[in-house]
N, C-alpha and C positions, 0 to 999 in steps of 0.2 A: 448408104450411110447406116450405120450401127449404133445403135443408143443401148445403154446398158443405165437402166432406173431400178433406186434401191433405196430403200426410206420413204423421204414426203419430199415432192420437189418444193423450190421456194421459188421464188422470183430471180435471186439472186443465180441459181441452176442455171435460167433461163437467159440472162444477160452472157454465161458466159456460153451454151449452147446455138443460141439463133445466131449470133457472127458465123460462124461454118456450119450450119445449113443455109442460109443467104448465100455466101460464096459460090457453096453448091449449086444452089439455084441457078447464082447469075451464068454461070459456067455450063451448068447443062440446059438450063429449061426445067427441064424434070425430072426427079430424085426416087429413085427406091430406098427403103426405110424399114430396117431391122429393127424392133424396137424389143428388149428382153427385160423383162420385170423380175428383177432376184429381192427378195423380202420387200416387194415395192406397196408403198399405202396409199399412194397418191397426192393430192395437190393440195397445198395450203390454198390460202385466199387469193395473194400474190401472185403466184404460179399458175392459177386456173384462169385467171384476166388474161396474163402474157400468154398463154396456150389461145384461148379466146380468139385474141390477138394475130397471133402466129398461124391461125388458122384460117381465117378471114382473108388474111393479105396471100395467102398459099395456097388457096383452096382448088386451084388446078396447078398447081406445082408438083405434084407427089403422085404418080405413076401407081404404085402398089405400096403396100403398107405389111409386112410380117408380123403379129403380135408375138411373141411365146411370153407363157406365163406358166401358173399352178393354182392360178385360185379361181372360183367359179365367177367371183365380180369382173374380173379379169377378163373372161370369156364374154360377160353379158357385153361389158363396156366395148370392146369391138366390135361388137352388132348394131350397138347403137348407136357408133361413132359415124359408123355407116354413110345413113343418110347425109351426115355433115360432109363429104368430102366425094371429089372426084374419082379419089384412089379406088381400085382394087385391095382388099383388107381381109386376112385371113387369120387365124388364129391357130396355132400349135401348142400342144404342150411343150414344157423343157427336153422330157426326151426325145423330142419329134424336133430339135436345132436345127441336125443337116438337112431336115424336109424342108424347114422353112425359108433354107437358105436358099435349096434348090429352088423353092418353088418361086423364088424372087430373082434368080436369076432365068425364070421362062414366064413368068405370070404376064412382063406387058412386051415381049420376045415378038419381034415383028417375022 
């Protein structure tokens, strides 16, 4: 799955996001997860509960995790997302894309 975040998520982001990653789920089990941050600032109040949320109920659903971003909070915030999750989680710059695509399609490559 590929997420493209740009702004401040709201709650509202989120109502319409989780319906297809659920689907996903139901259908695989477990998901790989491009996530690209272009001008991204992060979470309002709303959006940081449903993420919360979202993570709780999925917390061994997500296989690996792609970050690519540009900004250094960017980078911290995947290391310390870490501990919270099952996933495998790596972080690229933007011009490092195709690396991270690649490396999402061999990271949990049986």
């Amino acid at each position: 799955m590929e997420i493209r975040l740009n702004g401040t998520l709201t709650k509202d982001d989120y109502e319409r996001f989780v319906p297809d990653t659920e689907e996903l789920i139901r259908q695989h089990d477990k998901i790989r997860m491009l996530v690209i941050m272009d001008d991204f600032h992060g979470w309002d109040a709303g959006a940081l509960w449903e993420d919360i949320k979202w993570d709780c109920r999925h917390f061994n659903h997500v296989e690996c995790i792609a970050v690519v971003g540009d900004k250094r909070w960017q980078k911290w915030m995947t290391g310390f997302c870490q501990p919270f999750t099952t996933a495998t989680v790596q972080y690229f710059e933007h011009d490092q894309l195709p690396a991270a695509r690649a490396w999402l399609n061999e990271c949990c490559a049986d």
